[in-house]
C-alpha positions as CSV (number, residue, x, y, z in Angstrom):
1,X,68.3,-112.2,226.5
2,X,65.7,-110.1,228.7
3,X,62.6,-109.1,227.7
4,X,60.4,-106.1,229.2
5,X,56.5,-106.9,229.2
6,X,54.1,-103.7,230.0
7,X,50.6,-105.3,230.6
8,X,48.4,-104.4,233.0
9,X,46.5,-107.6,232.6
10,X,47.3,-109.7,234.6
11,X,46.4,-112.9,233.0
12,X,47.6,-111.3,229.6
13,X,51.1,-110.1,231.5
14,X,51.5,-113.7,233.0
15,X,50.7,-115.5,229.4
16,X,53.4,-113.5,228.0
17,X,56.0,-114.2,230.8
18,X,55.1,-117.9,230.6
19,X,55.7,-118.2,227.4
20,X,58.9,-116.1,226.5
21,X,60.6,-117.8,229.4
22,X,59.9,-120.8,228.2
23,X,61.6,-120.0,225.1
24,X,64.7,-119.1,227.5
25,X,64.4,-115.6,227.9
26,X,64.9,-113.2,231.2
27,X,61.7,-111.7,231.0
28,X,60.3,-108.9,233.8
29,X,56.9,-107.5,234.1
30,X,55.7,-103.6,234.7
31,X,51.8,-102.8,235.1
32,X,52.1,-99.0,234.7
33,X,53.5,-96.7,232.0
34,X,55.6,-94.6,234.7
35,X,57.1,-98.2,236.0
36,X,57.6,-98.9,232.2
37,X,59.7,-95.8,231.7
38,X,62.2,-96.5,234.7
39,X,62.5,-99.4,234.1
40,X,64.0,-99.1,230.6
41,X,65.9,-96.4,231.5
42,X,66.9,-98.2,234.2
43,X,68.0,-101.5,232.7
44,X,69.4,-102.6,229.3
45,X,66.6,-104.5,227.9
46,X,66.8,-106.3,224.7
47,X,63.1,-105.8,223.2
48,X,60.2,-104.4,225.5
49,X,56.6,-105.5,224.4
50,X,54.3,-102.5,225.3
51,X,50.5,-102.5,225.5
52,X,49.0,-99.1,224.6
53,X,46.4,-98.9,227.1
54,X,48.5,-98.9,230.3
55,X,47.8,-96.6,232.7
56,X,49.6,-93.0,232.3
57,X,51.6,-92.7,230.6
58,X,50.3,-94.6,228.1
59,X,51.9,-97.3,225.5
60,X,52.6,-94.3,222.9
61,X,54.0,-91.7,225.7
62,X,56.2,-94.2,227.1
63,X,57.8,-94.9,223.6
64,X,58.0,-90.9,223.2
65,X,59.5,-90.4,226.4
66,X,62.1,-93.3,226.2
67,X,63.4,-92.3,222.5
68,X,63.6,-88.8,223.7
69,X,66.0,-90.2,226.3
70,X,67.8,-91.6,223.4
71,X,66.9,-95.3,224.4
72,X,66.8,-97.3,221.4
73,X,65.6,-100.8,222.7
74,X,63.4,-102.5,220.2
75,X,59.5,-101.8,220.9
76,X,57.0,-104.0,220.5
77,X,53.5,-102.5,220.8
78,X,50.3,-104.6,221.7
79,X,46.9,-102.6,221.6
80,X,43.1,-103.7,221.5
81,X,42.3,-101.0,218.8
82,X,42.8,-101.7,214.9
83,X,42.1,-98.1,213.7
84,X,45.3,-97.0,211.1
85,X,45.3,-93.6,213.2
86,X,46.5,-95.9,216.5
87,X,48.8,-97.2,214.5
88,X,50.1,-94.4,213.3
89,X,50.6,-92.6,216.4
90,X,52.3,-95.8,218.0
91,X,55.0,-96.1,215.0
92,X,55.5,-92.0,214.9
93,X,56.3,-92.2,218.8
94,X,59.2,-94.8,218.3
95,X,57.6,-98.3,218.2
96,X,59.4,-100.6,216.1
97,X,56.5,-103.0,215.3
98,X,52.8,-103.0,216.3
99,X,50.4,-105.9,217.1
100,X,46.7,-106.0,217.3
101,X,44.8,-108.1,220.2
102,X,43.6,-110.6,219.7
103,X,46.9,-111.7,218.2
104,X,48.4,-115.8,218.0
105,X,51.2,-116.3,220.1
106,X,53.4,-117.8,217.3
107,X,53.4,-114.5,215.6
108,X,54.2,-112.4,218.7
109,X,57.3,-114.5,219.5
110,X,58.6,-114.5,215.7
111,X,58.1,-110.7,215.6
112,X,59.9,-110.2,218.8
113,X,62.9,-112.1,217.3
114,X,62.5,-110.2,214.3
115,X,63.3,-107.3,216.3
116,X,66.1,-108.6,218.1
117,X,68.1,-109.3,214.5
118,X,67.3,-105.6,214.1
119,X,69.1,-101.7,215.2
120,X,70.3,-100.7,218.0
121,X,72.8,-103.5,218.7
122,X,73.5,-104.6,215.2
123,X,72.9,-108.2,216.3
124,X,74.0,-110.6,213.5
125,X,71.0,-113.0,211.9
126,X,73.6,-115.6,213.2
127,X,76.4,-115.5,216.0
128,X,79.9,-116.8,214.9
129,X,82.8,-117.6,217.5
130,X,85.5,-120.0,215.2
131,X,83.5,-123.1,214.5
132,X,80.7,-122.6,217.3
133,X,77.6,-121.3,215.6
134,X,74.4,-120.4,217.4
135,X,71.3,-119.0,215.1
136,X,69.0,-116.9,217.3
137,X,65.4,-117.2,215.3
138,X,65.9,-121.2,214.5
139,X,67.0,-121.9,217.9
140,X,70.0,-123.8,217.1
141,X,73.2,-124.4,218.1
142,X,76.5,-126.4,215.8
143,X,79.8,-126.9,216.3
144,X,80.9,-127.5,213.0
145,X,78.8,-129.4,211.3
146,X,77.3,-131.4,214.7
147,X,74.1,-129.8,215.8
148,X,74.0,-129.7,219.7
149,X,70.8,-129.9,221.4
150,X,70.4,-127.3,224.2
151,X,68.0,-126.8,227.1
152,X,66.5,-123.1,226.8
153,X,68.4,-121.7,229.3
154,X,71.6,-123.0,228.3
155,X,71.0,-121.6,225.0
156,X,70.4,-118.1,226.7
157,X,73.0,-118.6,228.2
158,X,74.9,-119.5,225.2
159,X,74.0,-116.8,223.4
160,X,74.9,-114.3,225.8
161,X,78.2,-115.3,226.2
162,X,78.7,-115.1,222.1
163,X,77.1,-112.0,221.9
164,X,79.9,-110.4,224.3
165,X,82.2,-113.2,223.1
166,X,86.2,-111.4,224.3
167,X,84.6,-109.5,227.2
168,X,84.3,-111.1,230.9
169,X,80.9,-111.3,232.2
170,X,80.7,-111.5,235.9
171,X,77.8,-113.6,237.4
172,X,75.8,-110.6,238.5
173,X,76.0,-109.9,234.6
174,X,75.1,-113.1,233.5
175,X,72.0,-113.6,236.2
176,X,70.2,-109.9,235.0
177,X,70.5,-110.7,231.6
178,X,69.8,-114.7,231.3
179,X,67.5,-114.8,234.5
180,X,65.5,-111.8,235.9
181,X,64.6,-109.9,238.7
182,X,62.7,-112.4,240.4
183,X,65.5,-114.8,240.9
184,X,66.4,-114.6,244.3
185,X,68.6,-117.9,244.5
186,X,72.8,-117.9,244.7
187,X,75.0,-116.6,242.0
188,X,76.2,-120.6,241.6
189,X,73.6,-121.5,239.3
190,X,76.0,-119.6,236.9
191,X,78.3,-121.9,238.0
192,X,75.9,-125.0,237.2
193,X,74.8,-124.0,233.6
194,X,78.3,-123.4,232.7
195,X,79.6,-126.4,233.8
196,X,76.7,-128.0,231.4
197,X,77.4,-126.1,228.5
198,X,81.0,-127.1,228.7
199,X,79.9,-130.5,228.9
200,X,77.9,-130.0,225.9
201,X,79.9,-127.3,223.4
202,X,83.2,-127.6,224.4
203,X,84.5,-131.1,226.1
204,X,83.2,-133.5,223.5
205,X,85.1,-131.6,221.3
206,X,88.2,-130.3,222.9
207,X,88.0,-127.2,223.4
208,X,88.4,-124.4,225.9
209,X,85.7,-121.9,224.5
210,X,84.3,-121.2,227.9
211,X,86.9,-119.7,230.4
212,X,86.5,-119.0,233.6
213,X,88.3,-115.5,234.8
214,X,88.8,-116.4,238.8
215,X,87.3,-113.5,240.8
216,X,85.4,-111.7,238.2
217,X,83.2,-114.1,236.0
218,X,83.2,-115.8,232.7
219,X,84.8,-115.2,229.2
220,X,84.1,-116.8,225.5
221,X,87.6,-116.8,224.2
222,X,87.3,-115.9,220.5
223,X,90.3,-117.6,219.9
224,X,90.1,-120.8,221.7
């Protein structure tokens, strides 16, 4: 899943890259409110987490501007001021949820996945393809009733591919949305976290889940 971060801290914008990605998310970084509002126009985003006091546009513009463009990504706004009126103005502007600095980094992440069970994409609490079950807040994965232990990328990888589960997702897809724009290596690392979630969701129990589609990318097979 990718995550947007508007910061224009640096040390604030690097904390919260550090630490989604080590939860397994695709996470990318804007400093400026007009670098914020091409970006999510430009790219489907998940959830963006948006600090008010960017520079212009600020936090509340940007959220204006982008639901005026009808882009319904999930907003997460972060802002030094506690006033109700802030507030206010952040949740009438679009902003799905709203987060006062200082703020623990537990809650942020839990809020964030709040917001991803949430509108636009209808995302279930819990993704369901046959017997292969993957719960996006709890983190886990079962096949049946055998819990498999996943490294965080394979489980964004995982999830990804359940999320679109029928639909072929080529490896340009898969990079954008499980890695970001700052990976610059070969489209074979695809490849390499494929191959070990087949080796972990799908061999030791005899099934073909994963399919590769020669030429154009990767398919979860509903049906397998």
């Amino acid at each position: 899943m990718r995550i947007l971060i508007a910061e224009d801290d640096p040390a604030m914008a690097d904390l919260l890259a550090r630490a989604f990605q080590r939860a397994g998310y695709a996470v990318d970084t804007v400093r400026t409110g007009t670098d914020a509002v091409w970006a999510i126009t430009e790219t489907d985003f998940d959830a963006v987490v948006l600090d008010v006091m960017i520079p212009a546009p600020d936090g509340v513009e940007v959220c204006r501007r982008i639901r005026a463009g009808d882009r319904w990504v999930p907003v997460l706004m972060l802002t030094a001021r506690d006033g109700t009126d802030d507030k206010v103005r952040g949740l009438d502007a679009g902003a799905d949820d709203y987060l006062t600095k200082p703020f623990a980094l537990d809650e942020l992440m839990a809020r964030v996945r709040a917001l991803l069970r949430r509108e636009p994409a209808q995302r279930p609490t819990t993704l369901r393809v046959g017997d292969l079950e993957l719960d996006p807040a709890a983190r886990t994965v079962r096949r049946g009733e055998t819990r498999i232990a996943l490294s965080a990328k394979e489980f964004a990888l995982l999830h990804e591919l359940m999320r679109r589960a029928g639909e072929t997702l080529s490896r340009t897809y898969l990079i954008e949305h499980v890695w970001d724009f700052a990976y610059d290596g070969g489209s074979n690392v695809v490849d390499v976290y494929v191959r070990y979630l087949r080796d972990k969701v799908d061999r030791p129990f005899g099934r073909t889940t994963i399919c590769t589609m020669r030429g154009a990318g990767y398919r979860l097979d509903p049906d397998a």
